[in-house]
Legacy VTK file of the C-alpha trace (Angstrom):
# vtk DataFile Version 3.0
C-alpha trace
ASCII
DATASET POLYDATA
POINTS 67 float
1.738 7.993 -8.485
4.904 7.209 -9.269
6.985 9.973 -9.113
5.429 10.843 -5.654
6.863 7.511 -4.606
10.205 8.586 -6.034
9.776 11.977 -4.317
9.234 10.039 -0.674
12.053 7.842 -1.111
14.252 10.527 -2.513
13.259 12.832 0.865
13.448 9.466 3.273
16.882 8.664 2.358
17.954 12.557 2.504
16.636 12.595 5.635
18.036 9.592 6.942
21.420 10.616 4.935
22.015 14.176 6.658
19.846 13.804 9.600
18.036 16.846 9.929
16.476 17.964 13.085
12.721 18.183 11.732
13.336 14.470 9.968
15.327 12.712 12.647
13.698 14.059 16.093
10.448 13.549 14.818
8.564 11.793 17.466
8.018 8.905 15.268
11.661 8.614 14.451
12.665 9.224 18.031
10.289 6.007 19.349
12.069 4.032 16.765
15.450 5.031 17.471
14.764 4.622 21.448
13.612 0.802 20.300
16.164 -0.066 18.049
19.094 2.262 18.291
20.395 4.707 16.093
21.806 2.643 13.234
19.144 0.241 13.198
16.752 2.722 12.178
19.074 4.361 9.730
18.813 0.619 7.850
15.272 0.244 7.814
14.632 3.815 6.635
17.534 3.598 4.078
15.173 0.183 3.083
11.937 2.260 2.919
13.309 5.246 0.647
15.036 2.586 -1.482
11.818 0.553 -2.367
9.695 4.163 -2.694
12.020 4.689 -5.127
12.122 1.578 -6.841
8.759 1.046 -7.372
8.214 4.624 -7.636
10.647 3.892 -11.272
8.996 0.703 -12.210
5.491 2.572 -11.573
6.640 5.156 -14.188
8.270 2.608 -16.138
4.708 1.067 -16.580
6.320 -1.905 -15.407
4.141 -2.111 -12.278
0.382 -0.668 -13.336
-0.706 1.849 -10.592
-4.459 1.418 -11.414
LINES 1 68
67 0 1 2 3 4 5 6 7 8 9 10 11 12 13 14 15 16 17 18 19 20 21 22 23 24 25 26 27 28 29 30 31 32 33 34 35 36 37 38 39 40 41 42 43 44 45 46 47 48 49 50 51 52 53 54 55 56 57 58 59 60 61 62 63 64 65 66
């Protein structure tokens, strides 16, 4: 479980980093940008990838159990 969580963070702040067309036009993405604006969502999807990741580490870590 934890290294998928790694994996998703690693891909949401790619995505969010180089702003491909199949990550950022998503129609997801696009009602959030529309709502917020374009660097708004860039922060809260840089937030999501960074906690995947962390508790994607502490996961593997054994530091959080994933039971």
């Amino acid at each position: 479980m934890g290294i998928v969580l790694v994996l998703v963070g690693v891909f949401a702040l790619y995505g969010t980093f180089f702003k491909p067309s199949f990550y950022w036009e998503n129609r997801k993405a696009r009602r959030l940008r529309n709502l917020i604006g374009d660097k708004a969502t860039s922060v809260v999807y840089y937030i999501i990838g960074m906690v995947a990741v962390v508790i994607g580490l502490l996961g593997m870590l054994n530091i959080i159990p994933f039971n």
